[in-house]
C-alpha positions in Angstrom: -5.5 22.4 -14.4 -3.0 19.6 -14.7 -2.4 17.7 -11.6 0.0 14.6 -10.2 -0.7 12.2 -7.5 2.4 10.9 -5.4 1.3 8.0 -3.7 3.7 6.7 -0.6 3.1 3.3 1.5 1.0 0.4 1.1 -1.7 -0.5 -1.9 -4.4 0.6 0.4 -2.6 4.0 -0.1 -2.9 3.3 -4.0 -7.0 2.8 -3.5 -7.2 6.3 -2.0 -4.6 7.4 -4.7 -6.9 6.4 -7.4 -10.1 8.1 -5.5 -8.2 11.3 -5.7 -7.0 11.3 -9.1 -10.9 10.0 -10.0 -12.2 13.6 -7.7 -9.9 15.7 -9.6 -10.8 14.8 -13.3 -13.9 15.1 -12.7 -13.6 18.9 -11.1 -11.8 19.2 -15.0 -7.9 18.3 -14.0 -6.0 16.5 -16.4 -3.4 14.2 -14.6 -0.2 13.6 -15.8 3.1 11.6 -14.7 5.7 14.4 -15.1 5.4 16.0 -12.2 7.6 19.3 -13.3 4.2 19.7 -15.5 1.9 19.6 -12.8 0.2 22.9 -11.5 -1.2 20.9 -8.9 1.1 18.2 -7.0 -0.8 15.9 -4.3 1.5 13.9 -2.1 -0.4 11.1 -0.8 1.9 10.7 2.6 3.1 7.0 4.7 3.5 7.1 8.7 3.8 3.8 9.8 7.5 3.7 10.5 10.3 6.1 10.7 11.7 5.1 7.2 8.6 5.8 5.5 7.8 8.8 7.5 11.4 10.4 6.0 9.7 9.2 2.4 7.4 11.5 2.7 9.1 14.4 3.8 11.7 13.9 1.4 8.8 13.7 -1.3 6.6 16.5 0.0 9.7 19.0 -0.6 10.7 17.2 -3.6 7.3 18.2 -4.6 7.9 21.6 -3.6 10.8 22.2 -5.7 8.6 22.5 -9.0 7.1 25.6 -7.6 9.8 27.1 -8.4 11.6 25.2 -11.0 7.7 23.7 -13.0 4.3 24.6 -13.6 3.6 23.6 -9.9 1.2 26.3 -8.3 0.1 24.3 -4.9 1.6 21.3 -3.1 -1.1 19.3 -0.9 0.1 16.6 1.5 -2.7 14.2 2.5 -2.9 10.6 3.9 -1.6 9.0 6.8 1.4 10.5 8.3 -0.4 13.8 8.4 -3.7 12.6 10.1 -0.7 11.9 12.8 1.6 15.0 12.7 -0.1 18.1 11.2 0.4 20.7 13.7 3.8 19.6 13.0 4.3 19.8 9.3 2.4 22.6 9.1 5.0 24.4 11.3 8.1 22.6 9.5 6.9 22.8 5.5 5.4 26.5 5.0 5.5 25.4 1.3 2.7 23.0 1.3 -0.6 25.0 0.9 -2.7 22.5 2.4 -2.9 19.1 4.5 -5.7 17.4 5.1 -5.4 13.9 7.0 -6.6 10.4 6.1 -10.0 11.1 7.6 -10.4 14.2 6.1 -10.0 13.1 2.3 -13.6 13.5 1.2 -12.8 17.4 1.7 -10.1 17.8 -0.8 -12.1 18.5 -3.6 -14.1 21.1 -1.4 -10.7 22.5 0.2 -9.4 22.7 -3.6 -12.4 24.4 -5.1 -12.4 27.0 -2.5 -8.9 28.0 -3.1 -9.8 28.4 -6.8 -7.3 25.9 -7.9 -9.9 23.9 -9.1 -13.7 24.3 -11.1 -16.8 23.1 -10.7 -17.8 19.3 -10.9 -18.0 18.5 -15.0 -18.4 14.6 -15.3 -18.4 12.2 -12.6 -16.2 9.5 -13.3 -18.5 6.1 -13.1 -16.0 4.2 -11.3 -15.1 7.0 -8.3 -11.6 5.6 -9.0 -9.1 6.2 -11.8 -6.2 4.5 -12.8 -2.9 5.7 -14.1 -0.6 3.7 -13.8 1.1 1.0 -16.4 -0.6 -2.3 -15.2 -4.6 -1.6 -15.1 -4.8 -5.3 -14.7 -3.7 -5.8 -11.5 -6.1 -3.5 -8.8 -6.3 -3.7 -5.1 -10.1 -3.3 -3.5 -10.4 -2.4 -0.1 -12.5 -4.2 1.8 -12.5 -2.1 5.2 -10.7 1.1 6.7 -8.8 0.8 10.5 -7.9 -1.9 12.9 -9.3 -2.7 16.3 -6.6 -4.8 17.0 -4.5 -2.7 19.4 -1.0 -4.2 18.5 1.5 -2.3 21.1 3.7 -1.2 18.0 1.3 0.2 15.4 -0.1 3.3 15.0 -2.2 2.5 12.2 -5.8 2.8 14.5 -4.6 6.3 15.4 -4.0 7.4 11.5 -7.0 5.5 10.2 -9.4 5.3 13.1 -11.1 1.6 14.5 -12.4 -0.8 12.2 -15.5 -0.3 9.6 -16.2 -2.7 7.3 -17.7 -1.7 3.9 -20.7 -3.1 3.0 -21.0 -5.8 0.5 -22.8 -4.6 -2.1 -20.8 -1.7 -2.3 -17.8 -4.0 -2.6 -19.3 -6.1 -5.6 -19.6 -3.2 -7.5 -16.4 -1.7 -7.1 -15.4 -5.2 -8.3 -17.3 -4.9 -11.4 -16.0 -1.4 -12.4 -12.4 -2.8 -11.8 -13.5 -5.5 -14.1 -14.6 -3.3 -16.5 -11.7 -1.0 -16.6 -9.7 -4.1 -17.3 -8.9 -5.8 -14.2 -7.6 -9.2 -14.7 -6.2 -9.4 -10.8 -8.0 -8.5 -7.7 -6.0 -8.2 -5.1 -8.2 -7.8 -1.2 -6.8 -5.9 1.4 -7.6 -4.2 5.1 -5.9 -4.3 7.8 -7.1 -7.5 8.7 -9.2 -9.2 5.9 -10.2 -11.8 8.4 -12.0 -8.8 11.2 -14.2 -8.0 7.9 -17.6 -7.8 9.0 -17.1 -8.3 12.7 -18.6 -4.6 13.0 -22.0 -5.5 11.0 -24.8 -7.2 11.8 -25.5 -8.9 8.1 -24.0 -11.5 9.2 -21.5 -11.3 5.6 -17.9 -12.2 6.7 -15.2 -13.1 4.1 -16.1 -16.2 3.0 -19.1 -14.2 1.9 -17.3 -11.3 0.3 -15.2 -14.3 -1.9 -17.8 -16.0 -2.6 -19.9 -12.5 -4.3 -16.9 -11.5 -6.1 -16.5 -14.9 -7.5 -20.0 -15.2 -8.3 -20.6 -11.6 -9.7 -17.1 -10.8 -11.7 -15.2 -12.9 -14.0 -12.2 -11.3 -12.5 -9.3 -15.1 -13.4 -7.1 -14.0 -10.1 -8.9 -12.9 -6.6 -5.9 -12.8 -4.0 -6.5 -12.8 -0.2 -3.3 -9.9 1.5 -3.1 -9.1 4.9 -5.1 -11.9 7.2 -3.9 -12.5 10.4 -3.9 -16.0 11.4 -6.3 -16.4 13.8 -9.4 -15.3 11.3 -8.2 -18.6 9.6 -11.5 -20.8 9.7 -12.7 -24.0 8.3 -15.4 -21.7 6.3 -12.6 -19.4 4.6 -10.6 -22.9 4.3 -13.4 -24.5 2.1 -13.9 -21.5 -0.1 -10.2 -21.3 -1.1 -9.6 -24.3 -1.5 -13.1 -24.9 -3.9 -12.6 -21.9 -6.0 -9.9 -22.2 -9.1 -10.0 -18.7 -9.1 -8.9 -17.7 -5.7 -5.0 -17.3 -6.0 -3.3 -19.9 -4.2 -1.3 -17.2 -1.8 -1.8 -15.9 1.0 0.0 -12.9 3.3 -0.2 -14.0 6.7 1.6 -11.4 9.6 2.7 -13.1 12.4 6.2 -10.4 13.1 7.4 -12.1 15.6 7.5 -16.2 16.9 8.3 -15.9 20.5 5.8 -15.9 23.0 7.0 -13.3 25.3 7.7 -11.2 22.2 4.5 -11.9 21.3 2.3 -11.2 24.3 4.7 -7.7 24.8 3.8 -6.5 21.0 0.0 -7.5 22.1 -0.7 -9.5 19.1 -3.8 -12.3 18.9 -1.4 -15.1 18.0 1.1 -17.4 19.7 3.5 -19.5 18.0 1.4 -23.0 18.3 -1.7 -21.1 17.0 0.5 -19.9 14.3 2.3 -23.0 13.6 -1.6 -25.3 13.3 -2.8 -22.5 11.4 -0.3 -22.8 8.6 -0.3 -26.8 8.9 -4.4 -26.7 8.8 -3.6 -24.2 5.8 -1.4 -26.4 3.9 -3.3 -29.6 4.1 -6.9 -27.6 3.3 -5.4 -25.4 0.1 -2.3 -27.4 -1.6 0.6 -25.7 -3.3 -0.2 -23.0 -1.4 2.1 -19.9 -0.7 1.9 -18.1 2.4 4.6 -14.6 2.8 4.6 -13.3 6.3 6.2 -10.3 8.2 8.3 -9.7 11.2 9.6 -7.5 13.4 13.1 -7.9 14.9 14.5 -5.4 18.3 11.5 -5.1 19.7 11.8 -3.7 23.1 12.9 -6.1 25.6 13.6 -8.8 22.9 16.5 -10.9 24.0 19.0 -13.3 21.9 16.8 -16.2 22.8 13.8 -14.5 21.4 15.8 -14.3 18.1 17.3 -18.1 18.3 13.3 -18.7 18.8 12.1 -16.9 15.5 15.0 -18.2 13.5 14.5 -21.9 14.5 10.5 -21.1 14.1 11.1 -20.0 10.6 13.0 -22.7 9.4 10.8 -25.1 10.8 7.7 -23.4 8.9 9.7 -22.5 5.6 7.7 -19.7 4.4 7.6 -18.9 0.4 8.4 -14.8 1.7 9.6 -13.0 5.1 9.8 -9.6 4.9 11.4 -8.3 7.8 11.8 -4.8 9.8 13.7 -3.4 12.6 11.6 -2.2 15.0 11.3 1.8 15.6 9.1 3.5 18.2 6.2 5.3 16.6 4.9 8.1 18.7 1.4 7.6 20.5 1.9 3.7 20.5 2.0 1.9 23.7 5.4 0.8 22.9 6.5 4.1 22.5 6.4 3.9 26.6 8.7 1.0 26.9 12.3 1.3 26.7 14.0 1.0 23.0 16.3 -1.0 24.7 17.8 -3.2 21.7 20.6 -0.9 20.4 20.4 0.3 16.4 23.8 -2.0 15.2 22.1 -5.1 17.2 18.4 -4.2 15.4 20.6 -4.3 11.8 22.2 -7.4 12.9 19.5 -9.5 13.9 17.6 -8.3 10.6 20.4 -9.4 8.4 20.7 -12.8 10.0 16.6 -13.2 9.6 16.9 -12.2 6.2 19.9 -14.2 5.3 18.1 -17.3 6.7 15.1 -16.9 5.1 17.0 -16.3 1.6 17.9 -19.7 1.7 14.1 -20.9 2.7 12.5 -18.8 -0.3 15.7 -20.3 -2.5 14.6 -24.1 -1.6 11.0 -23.5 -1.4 11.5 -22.0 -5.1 13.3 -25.4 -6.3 10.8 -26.8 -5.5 8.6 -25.1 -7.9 10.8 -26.1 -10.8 9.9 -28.3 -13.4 5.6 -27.2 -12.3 2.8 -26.5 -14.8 1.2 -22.6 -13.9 0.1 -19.9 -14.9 1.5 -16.7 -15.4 0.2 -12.9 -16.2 2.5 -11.2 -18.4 3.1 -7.7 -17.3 5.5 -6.8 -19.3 6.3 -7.4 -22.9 9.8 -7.9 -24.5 11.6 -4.4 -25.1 14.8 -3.4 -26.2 15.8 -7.3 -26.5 14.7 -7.9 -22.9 12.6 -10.9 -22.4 8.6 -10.3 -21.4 7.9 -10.6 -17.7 4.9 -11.6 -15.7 3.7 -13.3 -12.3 3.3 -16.7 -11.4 0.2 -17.3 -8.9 2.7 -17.5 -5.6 4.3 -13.9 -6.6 2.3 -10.7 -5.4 2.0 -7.6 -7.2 5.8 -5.3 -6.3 6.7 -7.8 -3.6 7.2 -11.5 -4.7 9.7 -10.9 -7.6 8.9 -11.7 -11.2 8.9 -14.5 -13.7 11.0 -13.7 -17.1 9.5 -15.9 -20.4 11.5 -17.1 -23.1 9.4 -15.4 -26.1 7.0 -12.0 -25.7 3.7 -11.9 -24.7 1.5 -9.3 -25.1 1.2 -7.6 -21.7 -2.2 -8.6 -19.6 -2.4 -11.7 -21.4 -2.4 -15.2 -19.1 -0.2 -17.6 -20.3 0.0 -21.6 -19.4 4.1 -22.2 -18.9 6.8 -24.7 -17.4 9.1 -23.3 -14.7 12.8 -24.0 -15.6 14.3 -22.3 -12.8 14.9 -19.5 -10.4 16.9 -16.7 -11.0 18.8 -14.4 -8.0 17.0 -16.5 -5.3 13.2 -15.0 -6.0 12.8 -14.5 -9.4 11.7 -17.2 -12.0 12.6 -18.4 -15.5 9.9 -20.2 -17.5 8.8 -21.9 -21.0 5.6 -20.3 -22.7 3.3 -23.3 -23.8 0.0 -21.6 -24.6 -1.0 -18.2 -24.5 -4.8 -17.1 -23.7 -6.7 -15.2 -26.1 -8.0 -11.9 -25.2 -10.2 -11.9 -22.6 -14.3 -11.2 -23.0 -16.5 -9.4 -20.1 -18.2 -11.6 -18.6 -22.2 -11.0 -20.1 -24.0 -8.5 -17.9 -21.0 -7.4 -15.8 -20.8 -4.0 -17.8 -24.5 -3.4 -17.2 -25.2 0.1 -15.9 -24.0 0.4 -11.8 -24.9 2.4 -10.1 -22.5 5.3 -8.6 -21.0 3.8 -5.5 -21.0 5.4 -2.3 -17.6 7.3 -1.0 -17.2 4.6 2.0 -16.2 2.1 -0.3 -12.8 1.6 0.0 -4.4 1.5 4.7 -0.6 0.7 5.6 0.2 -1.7 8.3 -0.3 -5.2 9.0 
């Protein structure tokens, strides 16, 4: 049975992604990219906001298309947005055969087999994940599932349930089989990487977890995403900053800078906890680059609210800002309050953020110019194009990318100069030495054993 996985959202998405397509191979499905080839098309659904809700609707009944026009025999929607609105999409899309929710994706196999659309387990894949895309070198690990935080906006506790950390050992592993398939980049995400282990009694929180993977992989790049502000302690501080191969980088939400916005969305932070934060940031882990979030329309936010988060960002002069207008999400407690900030004035405020904060990322660039780093290629030269790659301060699919003046083999690391930046977030840069292929470290590709389901969500 030949299978496709369309995965929607955030990279915590992509984790579960990769546990599906893992499941499926080893009940004997072949995956493949082509999707008109697929008898078996999984749609891996996003619900945090309304733009990514439409996503997935608009990709469920692309999906459903092939039935008639491919090989497909059975659509399945699964993930996020349905956990939310089943009773719904089960009414409005008669041609998807089955949904199951994000806390009910250990019973897809089970749902699958029963329908006959899949066999019997054959081999269990060793690594409970697989991996099909084109970059197997850069791989996100989950570190928990949910959020207790309780913003007023989200409705990420409602799709994914409160907070459970996964425990440590379990994590280490999954590092090492990344490792093993090739990982060169580990990138850690949860909700919140700072609540990790507030739920356990181990005492292991993620100074810990960094320290493990550090000690137990040889993985070069480890990269902290989505850590709100107030986990920042002097313990995570001094880990960071001692370890070479902890990226430099950090994705820090704060989505709004005024306090009353602030206190109305519910979030832990206020704008001098944010602002020492950063400062105690900077001055603990140099050269550092920290990308951050924000909402703008919130209900109730007024023009000074606005003048507030404008002036605030230009005072902190963040590397990234990626901004949103805010939409109610059902459930949420503001759902209850009035949308009272008009569509057009939403879209204006956004484009004024954004506009600002194109000029910050510009100048903050510059300032890069002329700097010694290193970069991982993840793309070689084609078609006369010049190879491509990452330099520590650019994330996976949201920082831009770095284009090199000769090829590089893809998932190589390579020393280079930066010459300049290119369209405001992209970079230009001289090769001076390129790594040879990389080694396992000795022992990491021992036998593991079979890690448990828990181990390794969209929202901030």
């Amino acid at each position: 049975m030949r299978f496709a996985v369309v995965t929607l959202g955030c990279d915590k998405n992509t984790v579960d992604s990769e546990r599906y397509v893992a499941e499926l191979r080893a009940h004997g499905g072949e995956p493949v990219t082509a999707l008109d080839e697929a008898e078996l098309i999984v749609v891996n659904t996003c619900g945090f906001i309304d733009a990514a809700k439409q996503e997935s609707l608009d990709a469920i009944l692309g999906a459903a298309q092939y039935k008639g026009d491919g090989a497909c025999r059975s659509v399945v929607a699964v993930g996020c947005m349905v956990e939310r609105h089943k009773a719904e999409m089960q009414a409005a899309l008669p041609e998807v055969d089955l949904f199951l929710g994000a806390s009910e994706s250990d019973r897809l196999a089970a749902e699958l087999h029963a329908r006959g659309l899949i066999g019997d387990p054959q081999t269990l894949h060793p690594g409970v994940r697989l991996y099909t895309g084109d970059t197997p070198w850069v791989r996100y690990l989950k570190l928990s599932e949910g959020c207790d935080h309780g913003c007023a906006f989200c409705a990420i506790p409602l799709m994914r349930g409160r907070h459970r950390s996964f425990a440590l050992d379990d994590i280490v592993r999954e590092a090492q089989l990344l490792e093993m398939q090739g990982a060169l980049e580990l990138n850690l995400v949860a909700q919140d990487l700072a609540h990790y282990g507030r739920d356990r009694r181990d005492g292991v929180r993620l100074p810990e977890v960094l320290q493990a993977l550090v000690r137990e992989t040889s993985i070069p790049w480890i990269r902290n995403m989505y850590l709100y502000s107030a986990g920042i302690t002097p313990a995570l501080l001094d880990v960071i900053a001692s370890e070479p191969r902890i990226v430099r980088y950090l994705d820090m939400p704060i989505q709004h800078a005024s306090n009353v916005v602030l206190e109305r969305m519910r979030r832990p932070e206020r704008e001098q906890s944010i602002r020492e934060k950063v400062a105690r940031f900077r001055a603990a882990v140099p050269g550092v680059a920290i990308r951050t979030t924000c909402i703008v329309g919130f209900p109730g936010e007024t023009e000074q609210d606005v003048t507030t988060l404008l002036a605030f960002l230009e005072e902190i002069e963040f590397e990234r800002v990626g901004v949103f207008a805010y939409s109610p999400q059902e459930g949420t407690r503001a759902a209850q309050l009035p949308d009272d900030v008009p569509d057009a004035l939403k879209r204006e405020r956004l484009e004024r953020v954004q506009e600002l904060q194109r000029h910050i990322t510009a100048s903050r660039y510059e300032s890069r110019v002329g700097a010694r780093a290193r970069v991982l290629v993840q793309e070689s030269a084609t078609g006369g194009g010049a190879a491509s790659g990452r330099l520590p301060w650019q994330a996976d699919d949201i920082d831009g990318i770095t284009s090199l003046d000769r090829d590089v083999p893809a998932g190589r690391f390579a020393d280079v100069e930066v010459l300049g930046v290119v369209d405001d977030y992209d970079f230009h840069a001289r090769v001076l030495a390129v790594d040879e292929p990389r080694t396992r470290k000795p022992g990491v590709a021992r036998a593991l054993p079979v890690m448990s389901s828990t181990v390794g969500s969209y929202g901030r």
